[in-house]
C-alpha positions as CSV (number, residue, x, y, z in Angstrom):
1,X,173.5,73.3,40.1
2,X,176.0,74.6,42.7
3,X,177.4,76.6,39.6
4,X,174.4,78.1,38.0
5,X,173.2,80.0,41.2
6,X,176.2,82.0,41.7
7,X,175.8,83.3,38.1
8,X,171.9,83.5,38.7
9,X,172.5,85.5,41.7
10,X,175.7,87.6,39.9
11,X,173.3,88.4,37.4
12,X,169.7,89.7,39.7
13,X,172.8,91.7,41.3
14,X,174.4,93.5,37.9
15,X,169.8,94.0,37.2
16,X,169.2,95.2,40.5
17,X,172.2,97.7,40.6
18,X,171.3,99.1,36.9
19,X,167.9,99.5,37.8
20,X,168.9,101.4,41.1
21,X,171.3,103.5,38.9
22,X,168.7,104.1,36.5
23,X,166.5,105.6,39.2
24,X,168.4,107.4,40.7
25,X,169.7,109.1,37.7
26,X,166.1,110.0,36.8
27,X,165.7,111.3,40.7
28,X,168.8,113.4,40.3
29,X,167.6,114.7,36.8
30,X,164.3,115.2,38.3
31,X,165.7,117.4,41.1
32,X,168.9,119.4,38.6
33,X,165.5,119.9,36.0
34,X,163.1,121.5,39.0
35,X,166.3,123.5,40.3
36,X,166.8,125.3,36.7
37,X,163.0,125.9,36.7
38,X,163.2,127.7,39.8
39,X,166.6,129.6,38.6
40,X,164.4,130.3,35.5
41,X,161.4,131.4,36.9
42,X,163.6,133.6,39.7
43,X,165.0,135.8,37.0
44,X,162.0,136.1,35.1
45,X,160.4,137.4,38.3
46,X,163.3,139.3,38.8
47,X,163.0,141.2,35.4
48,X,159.8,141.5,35.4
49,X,160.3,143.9,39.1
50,X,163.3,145.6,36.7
51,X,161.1,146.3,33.9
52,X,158.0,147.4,36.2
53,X,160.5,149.7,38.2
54,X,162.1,150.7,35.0
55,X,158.8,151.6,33.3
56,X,157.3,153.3,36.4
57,X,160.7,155.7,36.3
58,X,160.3,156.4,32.9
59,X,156.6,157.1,33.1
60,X,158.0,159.4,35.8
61,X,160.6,160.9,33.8
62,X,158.1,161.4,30.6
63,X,155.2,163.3,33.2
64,X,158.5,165.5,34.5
65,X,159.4,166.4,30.6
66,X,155.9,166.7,29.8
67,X,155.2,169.2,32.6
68,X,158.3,171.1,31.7
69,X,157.1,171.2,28.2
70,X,153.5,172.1,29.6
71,X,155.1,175.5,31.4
72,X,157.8,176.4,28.9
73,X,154.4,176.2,26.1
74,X,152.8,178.2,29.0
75,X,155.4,180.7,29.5
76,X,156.1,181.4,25.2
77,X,151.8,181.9,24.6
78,X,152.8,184.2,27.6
79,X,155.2,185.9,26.1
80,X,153.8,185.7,22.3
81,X,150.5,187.3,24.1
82,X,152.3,190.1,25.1
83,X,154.4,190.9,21.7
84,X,150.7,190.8,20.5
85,X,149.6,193.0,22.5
86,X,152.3,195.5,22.2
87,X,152.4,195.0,18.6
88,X,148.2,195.9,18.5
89,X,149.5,199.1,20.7
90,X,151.6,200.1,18.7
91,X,149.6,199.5,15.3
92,X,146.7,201.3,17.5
93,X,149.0,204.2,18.0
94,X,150.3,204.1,14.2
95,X,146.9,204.3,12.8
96,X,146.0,207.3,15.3
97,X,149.5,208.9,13.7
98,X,148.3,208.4,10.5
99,X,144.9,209.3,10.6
100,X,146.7,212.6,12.6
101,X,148.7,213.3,9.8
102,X,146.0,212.8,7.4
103,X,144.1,215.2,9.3
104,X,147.1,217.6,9.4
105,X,147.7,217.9,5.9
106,X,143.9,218.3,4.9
107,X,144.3,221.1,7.6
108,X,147.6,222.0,6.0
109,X,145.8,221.9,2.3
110,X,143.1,224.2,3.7
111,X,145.5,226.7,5.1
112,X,147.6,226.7,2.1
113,X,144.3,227.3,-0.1
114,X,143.6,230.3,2.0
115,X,147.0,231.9,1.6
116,X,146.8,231.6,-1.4
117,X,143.4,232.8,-1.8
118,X,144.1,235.8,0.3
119,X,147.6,236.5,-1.1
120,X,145.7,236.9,-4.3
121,X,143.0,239.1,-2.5
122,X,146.0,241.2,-1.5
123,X,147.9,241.7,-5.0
124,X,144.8,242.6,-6.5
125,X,143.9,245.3,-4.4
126,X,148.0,246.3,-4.1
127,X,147.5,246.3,-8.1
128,X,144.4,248.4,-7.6
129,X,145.9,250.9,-5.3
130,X,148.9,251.4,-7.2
131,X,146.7,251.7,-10.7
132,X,145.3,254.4,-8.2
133,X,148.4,256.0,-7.0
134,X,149.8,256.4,-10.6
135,X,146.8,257.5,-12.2
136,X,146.9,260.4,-9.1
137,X,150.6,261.2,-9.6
138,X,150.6,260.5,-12.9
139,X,153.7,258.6,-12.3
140,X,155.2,254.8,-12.5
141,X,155.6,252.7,-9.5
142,X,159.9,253.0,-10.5
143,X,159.4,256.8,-11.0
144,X,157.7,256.8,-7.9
145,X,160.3,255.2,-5.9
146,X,163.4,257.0,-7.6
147,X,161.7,260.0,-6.9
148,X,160.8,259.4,-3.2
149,X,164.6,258.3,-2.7
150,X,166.5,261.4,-4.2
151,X,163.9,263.4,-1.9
152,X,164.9,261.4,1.3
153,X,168.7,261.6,-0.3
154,X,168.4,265.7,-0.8
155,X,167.2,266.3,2.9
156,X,169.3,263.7,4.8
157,X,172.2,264.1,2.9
158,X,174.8,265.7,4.7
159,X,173.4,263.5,7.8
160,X,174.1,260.2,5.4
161,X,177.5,261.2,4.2
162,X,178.9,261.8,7.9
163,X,177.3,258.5,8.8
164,X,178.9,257.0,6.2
165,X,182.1,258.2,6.9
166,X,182.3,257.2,10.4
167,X,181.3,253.7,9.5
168,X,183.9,253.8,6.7
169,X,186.2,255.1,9.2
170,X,185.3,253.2,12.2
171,X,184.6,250.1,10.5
172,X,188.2,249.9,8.6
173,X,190.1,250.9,11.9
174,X,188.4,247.7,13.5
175,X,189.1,245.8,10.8
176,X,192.5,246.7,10.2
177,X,193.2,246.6,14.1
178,X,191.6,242.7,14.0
179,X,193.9,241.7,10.9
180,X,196.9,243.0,12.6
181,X,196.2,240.8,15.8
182,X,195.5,237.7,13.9
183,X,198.5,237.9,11.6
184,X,201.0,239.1,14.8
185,X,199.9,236.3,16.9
186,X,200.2,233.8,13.7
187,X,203.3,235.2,13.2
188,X,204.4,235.1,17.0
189,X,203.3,231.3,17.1
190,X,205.3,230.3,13.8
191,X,208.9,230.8,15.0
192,X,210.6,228.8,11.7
193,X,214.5,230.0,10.4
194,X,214.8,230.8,7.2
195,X,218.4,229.9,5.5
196,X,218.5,230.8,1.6
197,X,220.0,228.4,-0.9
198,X,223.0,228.9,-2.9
199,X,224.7,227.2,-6.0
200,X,227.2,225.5,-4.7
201,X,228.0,222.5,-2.7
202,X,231.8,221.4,-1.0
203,X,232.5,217.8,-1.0
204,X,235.5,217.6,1.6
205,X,238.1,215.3,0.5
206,X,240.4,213.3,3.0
207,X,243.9,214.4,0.9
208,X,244.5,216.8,-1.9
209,X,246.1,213.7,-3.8
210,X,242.7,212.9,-4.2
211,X,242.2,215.7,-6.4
212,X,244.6,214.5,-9.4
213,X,242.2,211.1,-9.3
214,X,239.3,213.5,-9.5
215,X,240.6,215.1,-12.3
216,X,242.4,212.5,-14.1
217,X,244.6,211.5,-17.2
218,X,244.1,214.8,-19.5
219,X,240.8,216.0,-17.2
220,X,239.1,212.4,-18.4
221,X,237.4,211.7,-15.2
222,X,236.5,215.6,-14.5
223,X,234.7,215.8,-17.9
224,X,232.9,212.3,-17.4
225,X,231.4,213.5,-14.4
226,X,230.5,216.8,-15.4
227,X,228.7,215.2,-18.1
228,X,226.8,212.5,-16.3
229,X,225.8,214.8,-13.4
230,X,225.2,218.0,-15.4
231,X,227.2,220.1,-13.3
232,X,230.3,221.8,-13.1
233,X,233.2,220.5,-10.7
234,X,235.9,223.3,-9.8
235,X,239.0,221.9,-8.1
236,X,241.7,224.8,-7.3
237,X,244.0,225.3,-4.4
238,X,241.3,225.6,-1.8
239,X,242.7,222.7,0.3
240,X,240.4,219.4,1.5
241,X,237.9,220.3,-0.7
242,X,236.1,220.4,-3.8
243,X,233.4,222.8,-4.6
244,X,230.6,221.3,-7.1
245,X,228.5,224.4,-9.2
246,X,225.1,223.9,-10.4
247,X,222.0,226.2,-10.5
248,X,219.8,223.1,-9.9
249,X,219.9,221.6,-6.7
250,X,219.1,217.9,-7.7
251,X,221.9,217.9,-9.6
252,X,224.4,219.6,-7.7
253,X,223.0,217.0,-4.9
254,X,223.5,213.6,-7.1
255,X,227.0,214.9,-8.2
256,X,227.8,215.6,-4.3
257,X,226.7,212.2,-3.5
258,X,228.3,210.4,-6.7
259,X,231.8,212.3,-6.0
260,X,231.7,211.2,-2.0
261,X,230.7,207.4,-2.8
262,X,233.7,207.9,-5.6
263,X,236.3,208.8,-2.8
264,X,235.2,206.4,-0.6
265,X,235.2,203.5,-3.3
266,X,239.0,204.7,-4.9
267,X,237.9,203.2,-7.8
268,X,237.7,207.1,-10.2
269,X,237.1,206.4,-14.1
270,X,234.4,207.2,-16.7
271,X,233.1,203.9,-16.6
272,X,232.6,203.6,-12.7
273,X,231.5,207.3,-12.6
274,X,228.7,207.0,-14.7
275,X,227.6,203.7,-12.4
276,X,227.9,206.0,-10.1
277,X,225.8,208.7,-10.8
278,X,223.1,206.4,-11.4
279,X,223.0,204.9,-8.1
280,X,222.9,208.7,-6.9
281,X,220.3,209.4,-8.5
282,X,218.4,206.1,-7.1
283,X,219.3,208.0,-4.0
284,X,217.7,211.0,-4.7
285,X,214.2,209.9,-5.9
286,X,214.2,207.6,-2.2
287,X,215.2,211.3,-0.5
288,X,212.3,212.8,-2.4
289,X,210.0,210.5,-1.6
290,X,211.2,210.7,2.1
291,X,210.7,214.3,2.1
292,X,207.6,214.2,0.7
293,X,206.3,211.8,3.7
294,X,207.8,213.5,6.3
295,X,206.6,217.4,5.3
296,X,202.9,215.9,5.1
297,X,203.4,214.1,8.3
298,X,205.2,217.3,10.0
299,X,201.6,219.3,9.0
300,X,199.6,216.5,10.2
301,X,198.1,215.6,6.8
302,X,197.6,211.7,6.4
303,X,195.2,211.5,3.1
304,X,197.4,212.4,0.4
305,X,198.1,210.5,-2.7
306,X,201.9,208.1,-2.4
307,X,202.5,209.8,-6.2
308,X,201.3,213.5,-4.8
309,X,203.9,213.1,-2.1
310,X,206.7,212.1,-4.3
311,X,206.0,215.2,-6.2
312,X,206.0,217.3,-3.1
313,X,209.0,215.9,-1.9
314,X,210.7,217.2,-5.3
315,X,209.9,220.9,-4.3
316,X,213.1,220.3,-1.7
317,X,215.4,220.6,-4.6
318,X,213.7,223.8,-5.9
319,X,214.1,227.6,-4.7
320,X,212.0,230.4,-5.3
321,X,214.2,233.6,-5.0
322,X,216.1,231.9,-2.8
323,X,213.6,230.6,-0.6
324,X,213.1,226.4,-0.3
325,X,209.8,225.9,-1.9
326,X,209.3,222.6,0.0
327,X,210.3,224.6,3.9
328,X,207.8,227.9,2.0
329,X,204.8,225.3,1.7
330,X,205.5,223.7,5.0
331,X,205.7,227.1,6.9
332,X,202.6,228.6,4.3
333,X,200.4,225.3,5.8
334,X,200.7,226.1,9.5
335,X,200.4,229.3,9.5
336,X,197.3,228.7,7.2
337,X,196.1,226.3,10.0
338,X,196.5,228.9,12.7
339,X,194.3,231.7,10.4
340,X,191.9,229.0,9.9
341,X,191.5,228.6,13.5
342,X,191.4,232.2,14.4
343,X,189.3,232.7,11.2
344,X,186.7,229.5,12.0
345,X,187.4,228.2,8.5
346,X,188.2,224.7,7.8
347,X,191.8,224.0,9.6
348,X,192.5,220.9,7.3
349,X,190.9,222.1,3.8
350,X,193.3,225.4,4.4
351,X,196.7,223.5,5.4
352,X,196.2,221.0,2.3
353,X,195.4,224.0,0.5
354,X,199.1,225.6,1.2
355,X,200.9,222.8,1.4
356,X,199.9,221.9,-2.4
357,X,199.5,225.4,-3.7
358,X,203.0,225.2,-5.6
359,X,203.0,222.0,-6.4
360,X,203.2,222.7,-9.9
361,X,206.4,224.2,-9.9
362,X,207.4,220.2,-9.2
363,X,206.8,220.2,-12.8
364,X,206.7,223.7,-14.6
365,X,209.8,223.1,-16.6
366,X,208.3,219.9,-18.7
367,X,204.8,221.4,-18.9
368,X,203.6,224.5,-20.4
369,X,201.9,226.5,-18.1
370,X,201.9,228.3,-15.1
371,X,202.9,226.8,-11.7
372,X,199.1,227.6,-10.8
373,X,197.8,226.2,-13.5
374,X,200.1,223.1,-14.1
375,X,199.0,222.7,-9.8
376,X,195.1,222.5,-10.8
377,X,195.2,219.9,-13.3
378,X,197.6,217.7,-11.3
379,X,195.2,217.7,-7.9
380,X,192.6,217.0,-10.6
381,X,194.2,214.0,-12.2
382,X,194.7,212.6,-8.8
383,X,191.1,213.8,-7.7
384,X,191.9,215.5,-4.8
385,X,189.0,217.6,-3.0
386,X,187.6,220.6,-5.2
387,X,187.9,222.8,-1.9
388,X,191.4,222.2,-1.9
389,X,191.9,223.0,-5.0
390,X,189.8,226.3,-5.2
391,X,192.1,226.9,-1.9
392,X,195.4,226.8,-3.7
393,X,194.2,228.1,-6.9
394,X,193.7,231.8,-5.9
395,X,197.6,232.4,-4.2
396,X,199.0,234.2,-7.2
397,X,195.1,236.0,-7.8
398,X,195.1,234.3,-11.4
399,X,191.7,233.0,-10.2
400,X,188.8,234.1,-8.0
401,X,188.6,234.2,-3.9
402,X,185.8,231.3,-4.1
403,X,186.4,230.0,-0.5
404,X,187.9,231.4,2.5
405,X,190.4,229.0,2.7
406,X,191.8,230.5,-0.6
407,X,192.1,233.9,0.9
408,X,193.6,232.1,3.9
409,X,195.9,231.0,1.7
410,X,196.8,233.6,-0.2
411,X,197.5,235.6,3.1
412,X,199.9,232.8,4.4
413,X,201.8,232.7,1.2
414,X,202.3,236.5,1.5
415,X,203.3,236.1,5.6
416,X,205.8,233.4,4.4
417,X,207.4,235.1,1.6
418,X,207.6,239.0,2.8
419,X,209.4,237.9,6.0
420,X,213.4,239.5,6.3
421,X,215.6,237.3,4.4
422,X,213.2,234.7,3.6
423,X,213.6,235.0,-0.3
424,X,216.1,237.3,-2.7
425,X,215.6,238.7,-6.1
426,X,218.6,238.7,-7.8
427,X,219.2,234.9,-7.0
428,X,215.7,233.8,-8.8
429,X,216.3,236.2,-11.6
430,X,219.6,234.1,-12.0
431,X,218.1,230.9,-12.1
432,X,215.6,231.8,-14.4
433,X,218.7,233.3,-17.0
434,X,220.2,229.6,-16.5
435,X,216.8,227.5,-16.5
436,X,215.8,229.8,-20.3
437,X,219.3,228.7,-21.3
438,X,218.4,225.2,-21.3
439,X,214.9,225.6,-22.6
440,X,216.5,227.2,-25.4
441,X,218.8,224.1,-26.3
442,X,216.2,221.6,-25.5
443,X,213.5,222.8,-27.8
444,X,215.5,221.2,-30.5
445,X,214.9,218.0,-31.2
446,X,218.2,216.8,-31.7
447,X,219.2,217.6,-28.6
448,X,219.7,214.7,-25.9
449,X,220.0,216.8,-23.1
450,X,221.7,220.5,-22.1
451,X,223.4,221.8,-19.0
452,X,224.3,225.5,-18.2
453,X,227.4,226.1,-16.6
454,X,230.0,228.8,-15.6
455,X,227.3,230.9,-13.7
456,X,225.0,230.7,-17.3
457,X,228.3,232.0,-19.4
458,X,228.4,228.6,-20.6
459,X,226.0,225.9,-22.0
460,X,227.0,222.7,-23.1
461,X,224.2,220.7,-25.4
462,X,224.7,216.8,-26.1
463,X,223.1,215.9,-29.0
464,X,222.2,212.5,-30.8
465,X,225.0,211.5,-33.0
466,X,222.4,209.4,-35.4
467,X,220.2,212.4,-35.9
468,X,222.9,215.0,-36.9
469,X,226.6,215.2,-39.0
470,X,229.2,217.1,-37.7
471,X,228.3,219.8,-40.6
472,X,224.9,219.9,-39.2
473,X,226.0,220.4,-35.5
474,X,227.8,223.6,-36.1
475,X,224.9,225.5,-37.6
476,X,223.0,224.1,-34.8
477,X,225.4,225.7,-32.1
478,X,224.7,228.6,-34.3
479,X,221.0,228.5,-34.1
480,X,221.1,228.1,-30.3
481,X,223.4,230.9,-30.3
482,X,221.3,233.4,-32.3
483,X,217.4,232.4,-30.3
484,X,219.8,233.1,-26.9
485,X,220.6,236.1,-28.4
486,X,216.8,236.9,-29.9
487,X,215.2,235.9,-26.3
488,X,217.4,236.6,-23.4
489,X,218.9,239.6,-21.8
490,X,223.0,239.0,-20.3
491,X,225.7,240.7,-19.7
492,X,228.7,239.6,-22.0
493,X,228.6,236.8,-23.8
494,X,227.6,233.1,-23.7
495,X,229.5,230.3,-25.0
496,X,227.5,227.3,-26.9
497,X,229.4,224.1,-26.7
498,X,227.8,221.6,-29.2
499,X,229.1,217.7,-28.0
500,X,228.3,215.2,-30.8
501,X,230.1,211.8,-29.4
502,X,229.6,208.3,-30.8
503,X,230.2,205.6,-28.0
504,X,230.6,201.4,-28.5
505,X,229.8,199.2,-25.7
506,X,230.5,195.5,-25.5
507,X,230.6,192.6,-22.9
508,X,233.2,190.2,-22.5
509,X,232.1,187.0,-20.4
């Protein structure tokens, strides 16, 4: 008994205390569950005062872009109201034009109607009255007037001859009095020198001992370069120099230049002179090209062909009596500018015109033709302006004055050539005798290629040693001999040298 209520009492205790625990865990889940329901029910109230402020600002910000919208709709039917309305103006005040012009040319229709109509009216009775006057004079409207001018002519003809010579005079001393101004102050405003070219060119040389390399074993080297260059090469006693003779001056200039890169280099022998001379002549076409450049440039003409310049530039290798064609067409092209300006003609049409008015003579001695000529047909290849072209074509008078520029040019060409010491006869006439030599020997077909030397007493002719014997090369030098004979005029005698030379060339590596 004393043991079972202990346990009894042990046990209402452990009951009592889990029931208590229970219930307060309940109260305490009660109280944690209402907390989160107010947490809960706080943030939803909270977003839902977000989103209500949220949409309020957005229905603000849609009424702002919608009345923005509103006045910028506003402001374009504004603006499209008015392009209509100018647009109706304007179609208003086209269909008013229109319906002027309409008007006008009925008007104009009518008016010409009536012209006509009393034009008409007019020859008729003009055809009547002359019917009239014939039938009364019993004469035709060309006897008529012949006869009413020799009457006028028979009693105002002494007053019509003196009136006629003092226009004549007058009129031709004003004229001439005009010209001469123009051409003195062209001529006062073109102060150029004039120096005349010769036929012969001194390459100075450091030491005479230079000369026996020059010349070499038997004359080897001498001979090699003649040949390459085409010229002659004289070395005598004249000291530190050696004079090279030619009566072209592109080749006296590529032997000049071969024989001073040949003393510089030290190295003198057929093989490195031939080397030589081809460089040179690389040389030369850059110098012609350069000259052609820079005389356009100097005359301020910027359109002209690369390939017409390069021509051009040739023209400083070639004389006319003596005279530099390429410095003659420079000088011809502003004085043919300054005309042109007194004149009131075209300043550029008449400088182009002289500067390429002997271009054919770039040319002339591998075309037939003359340097006029040979000049028209080249401009035309390279389609260079027809007014140019009637400028230049007229210099020599082998064709028609068509422009003013062409007697502008003519007139220039004249100025240039007539001045003191700008040009000498005898010298051209030379050149011609030595240029005919070589036209002689080249129009063979054998022939490779033909030099004239000696001042023209000479003229030595390579030919192709596959296309002619030895036999055959003699009576050749005696058919050159006896057309030179047939066709030129020359004191003494020339001497034909035929060269018929076979050559093998081989690489070692």
């Amino acid at each position: 008994m004393t043991l079972t209520s202990p346990l009894l009492v042990a046990l209402l205790s452990v009951l009592v205390g889990t029931a208590l625990g229970y219930v307060l865990r309940q109260i305490i889940a009660q109280y944690r569950k209402n907390s989160l329901e107010l947490q809960v029910k706080k943030i939803l109230l909270d977003a839902k005062d977000r989103a209500v402020e949220a949409l309020d600002a957005a229905k603000k910000k849609a009424d702002e872009l919608l009345d923005q919208a509103r006045r910028e709709t506003k402001e374009r039917e504004n603006q499209l109201r008015k392009l209509e309305e100018k647009v109706l103006v304007k179609d208003e005040a086209l269909e008013k034009r229109r319906r002027d012009l309409e008007l006008e040319v009925e008007n104009l229709k009518k008016k010409a109607e009536e012209i006509k109509r009393i034009r008409e009216e007019a020859e008729k009775i003009e055809a009547e009255k002359r019917a009239q006057l014939q039938k009364i004079a019993n004469l035709s409207e060309e006897e008529a007037k012949k006869e009413l001018i020799e009457s006028v002519e028979k009693k105002h003809e002494i007053d019509i001859l003196a009136r006629i010579q003092k226009l004549e005079i007058f009129g031709q001393d004003r004229l001439e009095h005009k010209a001469r101004d123009i051409l003195a102050t062209v001529i006062q405003r073109l102060a150029s020198s004039t120096a005349s070219e010769v036929t012969t060119a001194a390459v100075t040389i450091p030491s005479d001992d230079i000369k026996g390399k020059i010349i070499g074993k038997e004359g080897r080297n001498i001979r090699a370069l003649e040949r390459a260059a085409g010229v002659e090469i004289i070395v005598d006693d004249t000291p530190g120099s050696v004079v090279i003779s030619s009566f072209d001056p592109v080749r006296r200039q590529v032997a000049k230049i071969a024989l001073e890169n040949l003393i510089l280099d030290g190295r003198i022998q057929p093989a490195r002179i031939e080397e030589t001379v081809e460089k040179a002549k690389n040389e030369i076409e850059k110098m012609i090209k350069d000259a052609g450049e820079k005389a356009a440039f100097e005359v301020g003409i910027f359109d002209i062909d690369p390939r017409l310049l390069m021509l051009l530039g040739r023209l400083k290798f070639r004389t006319s009596y003596g005279q530099n064609v390429l410095q003659h067409s420079i000088e011809m092209s502003h004085v043919a500018g300054m005309l042109a300006s007194e004149l009131g003609a075209d300043i550029a049409i008449a400088k182009k015109g002289a500067l390429l008015h002997d271009i054919g003579k770039a040319v002339d001695h591998e075309i037939q033709g003359t340097h006029v000529e040979i000049g028209r047909r080249i401009l035309q290849k390279f389609n260079v302006d027809s007014k140019v072209i009637q400028a230049m074509q007229s210099h020599h008078e082998e064709y028609p004055y068509e422009t003013l520029e062409s007697i502008i040019v003519q007139i220039a060409d004249a100025i240039s050539a007539s001045r003191p010491g700008a040009r000498r006869d005898s010298v051209e006439n030379y050149l011609k005798r030595l240029e005919d030599l070589e036209r002689i020997a080249n129009s063979f077909g054998v022939v490779e290629k033909s030099y004239a030397i000696q001042a023209g007493r000479e003229i030595r002719v390579f030919v192709t040693p596959e296309k002619i014997s030895d036999l055959e090369m003699k009576n050749l030098a005696r058919d050159i001999a006896n057309q030179i004979e047939q066709e030129l005029k020359y004191p003494g005698e020339i001497k034909v040298h035929v060269i018929r030379e076979n050559r093998a060339v081989e690489y070692a590596r």
